[in-house]
VEXZANU-934552 format. One record per residue (C-alpha): residue number from 1; residue in one letter; x, y, z. Coordinates in steps of 0.1 Angstrom, whole numbers, padded with zeros to 4 digits. Layout:
<i NUM; aa A; X X; Y Y; Z Z> .
...
REM end
This chain:
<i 1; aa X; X -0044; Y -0133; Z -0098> .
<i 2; aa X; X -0022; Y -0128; Z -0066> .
<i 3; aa X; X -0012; Y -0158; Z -0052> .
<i 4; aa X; X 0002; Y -0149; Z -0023> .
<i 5; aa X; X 0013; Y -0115; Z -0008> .
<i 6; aa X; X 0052; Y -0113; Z -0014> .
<i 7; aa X; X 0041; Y -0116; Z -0050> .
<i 8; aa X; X 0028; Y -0084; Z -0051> .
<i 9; aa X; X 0049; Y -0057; Z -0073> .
<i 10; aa X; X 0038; Y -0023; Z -0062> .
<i 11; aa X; X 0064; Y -0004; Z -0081> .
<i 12; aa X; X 0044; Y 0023; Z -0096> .
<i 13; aa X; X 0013; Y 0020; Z -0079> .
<i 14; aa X; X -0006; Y 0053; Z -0072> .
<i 15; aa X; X -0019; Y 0058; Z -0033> .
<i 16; aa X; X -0054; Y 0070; Z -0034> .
<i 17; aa X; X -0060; Y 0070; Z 0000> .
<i 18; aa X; X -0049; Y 0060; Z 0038> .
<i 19; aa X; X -0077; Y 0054; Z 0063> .
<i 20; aa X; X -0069; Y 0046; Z 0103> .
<i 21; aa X; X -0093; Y 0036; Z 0131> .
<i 22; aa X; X -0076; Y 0042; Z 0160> .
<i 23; aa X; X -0102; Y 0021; Z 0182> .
<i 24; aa X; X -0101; Y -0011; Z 0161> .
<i 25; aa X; X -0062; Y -0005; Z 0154> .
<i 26; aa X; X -0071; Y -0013; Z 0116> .
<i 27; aa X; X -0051; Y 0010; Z 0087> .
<i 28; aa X; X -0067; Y 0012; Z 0051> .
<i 29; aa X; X -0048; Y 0022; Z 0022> .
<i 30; aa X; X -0068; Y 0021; Z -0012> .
<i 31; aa X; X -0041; Y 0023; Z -0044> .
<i 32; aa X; X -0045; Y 0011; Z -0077> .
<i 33; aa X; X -0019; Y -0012; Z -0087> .
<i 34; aa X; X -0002; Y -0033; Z -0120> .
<i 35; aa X; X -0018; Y -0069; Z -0113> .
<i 36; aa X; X 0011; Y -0087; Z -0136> .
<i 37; aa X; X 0042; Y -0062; Z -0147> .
<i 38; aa X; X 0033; Y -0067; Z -0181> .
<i 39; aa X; X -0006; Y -0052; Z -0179> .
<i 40; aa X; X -0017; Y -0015; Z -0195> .
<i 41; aa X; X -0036; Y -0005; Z -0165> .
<i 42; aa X; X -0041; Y -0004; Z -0133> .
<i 43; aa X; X -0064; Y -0017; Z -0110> .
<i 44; aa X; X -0079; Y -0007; Z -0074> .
<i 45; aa X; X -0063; Y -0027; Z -0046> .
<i 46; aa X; X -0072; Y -0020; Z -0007> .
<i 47; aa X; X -0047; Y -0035; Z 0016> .
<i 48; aa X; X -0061; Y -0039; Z 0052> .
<i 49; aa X; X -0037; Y -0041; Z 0082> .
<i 50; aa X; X -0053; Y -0053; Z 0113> .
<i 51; aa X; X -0040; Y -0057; Z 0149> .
<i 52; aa X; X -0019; Y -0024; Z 0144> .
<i 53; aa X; X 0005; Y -0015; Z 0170> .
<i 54; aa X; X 0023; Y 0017; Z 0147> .
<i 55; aa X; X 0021; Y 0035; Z 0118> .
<i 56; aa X; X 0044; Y 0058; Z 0106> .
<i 57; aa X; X 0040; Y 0079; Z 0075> .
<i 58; aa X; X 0066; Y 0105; Z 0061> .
<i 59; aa X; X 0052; Y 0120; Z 0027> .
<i 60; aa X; X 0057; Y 0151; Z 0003> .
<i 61; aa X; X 0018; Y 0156; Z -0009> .
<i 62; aa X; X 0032; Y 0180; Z -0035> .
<i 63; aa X; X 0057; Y 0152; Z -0048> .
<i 64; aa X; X 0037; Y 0124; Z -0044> .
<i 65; aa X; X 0006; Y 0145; Z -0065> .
<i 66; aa X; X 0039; Y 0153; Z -0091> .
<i 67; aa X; X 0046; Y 0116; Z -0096> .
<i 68; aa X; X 0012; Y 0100; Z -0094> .
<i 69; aa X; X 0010; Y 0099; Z -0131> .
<i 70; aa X; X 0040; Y 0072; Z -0136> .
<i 71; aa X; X 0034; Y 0062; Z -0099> .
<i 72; aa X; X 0044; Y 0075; Z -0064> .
<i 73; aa X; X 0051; Y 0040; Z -0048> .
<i 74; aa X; X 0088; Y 0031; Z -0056> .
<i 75; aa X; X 0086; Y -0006; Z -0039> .
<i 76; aa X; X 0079; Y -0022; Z -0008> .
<i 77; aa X; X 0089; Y -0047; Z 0021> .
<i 78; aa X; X 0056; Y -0067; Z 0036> .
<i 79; aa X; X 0060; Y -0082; Z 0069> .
<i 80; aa X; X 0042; Y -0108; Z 0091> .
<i 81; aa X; X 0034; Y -0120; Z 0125> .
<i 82; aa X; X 0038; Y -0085; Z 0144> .
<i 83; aa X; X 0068; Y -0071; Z 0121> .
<i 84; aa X; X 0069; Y -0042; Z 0099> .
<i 85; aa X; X 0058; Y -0033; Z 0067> .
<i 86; aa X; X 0074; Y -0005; Z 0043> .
<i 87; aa X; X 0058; Y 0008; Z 0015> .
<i 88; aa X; X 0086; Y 0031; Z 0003> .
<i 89; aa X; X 0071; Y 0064; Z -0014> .
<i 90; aa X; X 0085; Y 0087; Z -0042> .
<i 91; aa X; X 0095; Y 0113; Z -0013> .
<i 92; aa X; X 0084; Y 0096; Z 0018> .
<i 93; aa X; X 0077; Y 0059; Z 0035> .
<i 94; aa X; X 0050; Y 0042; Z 0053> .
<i 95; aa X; X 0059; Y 0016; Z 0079> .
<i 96; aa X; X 0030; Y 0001; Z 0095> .
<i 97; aa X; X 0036; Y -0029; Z 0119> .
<i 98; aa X; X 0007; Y -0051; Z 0128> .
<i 99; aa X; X -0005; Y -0086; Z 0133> .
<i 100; aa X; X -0018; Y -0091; Z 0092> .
<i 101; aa X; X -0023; Y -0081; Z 0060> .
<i 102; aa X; X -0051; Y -0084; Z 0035> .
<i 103; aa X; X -0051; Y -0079; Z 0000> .
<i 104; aa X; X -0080; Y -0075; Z -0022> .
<i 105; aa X; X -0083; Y -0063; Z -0061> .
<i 106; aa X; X -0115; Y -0045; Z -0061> .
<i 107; aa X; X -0132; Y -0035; Z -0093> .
<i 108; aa X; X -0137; Y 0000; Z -0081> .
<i 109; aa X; X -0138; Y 0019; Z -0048> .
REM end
């Protein structure tokens, strides 16, 4: 399993959804991801940001729906300690810059 957080490869990962709570400046975004390059299937991941300052998100729906089947999450760029993160989209990005970042495989949402 993930060892630490710049490990994780999220080329190809599908976004399933991005939740935001304004009043506890938290941002949600539930995926399902490759766990090792080399596995068949994906599985869910929820990465929680916490301490949020911004979040920026630029996105096609109609693209990212068009590529969910090989993946609509081309790579990305984690930060720490109050810098940004990019998660770079088929047609659009998600910068988010906050204090931390968890990252928990679920085995379902």
């Amino acid at each position: 399993m993930l060892k630490e957080i710049n490990e994780l490869e999220l080329h190809d990962a599908i976004i399933k959804s991005t939740h935001i709570n304004y009043e506890a400046k938290v941002v949600e975004i539930k995926m399902v991801a490759y766990v090792n390059s080399n596995d068949a299937s994906r599985c869910p991941l929820l990465m929680t940001f916490s301490d949020v300052e911004s979040f920026h998100e630029i996105s096609n729906f109609r693209s990212l729906d068009k590529n969910s089947f090989a993946g609509n999450v081309n790579y990305w760029i984690p930060a720490f300690d109050k810098n940004t993160t990019y998660i770079y989209l088929s047609d659009g990005c998600l910068a988010i810059q906050a204090t931390s970042i968890d990252v928990r495989w679920l085995d379902s949402f």
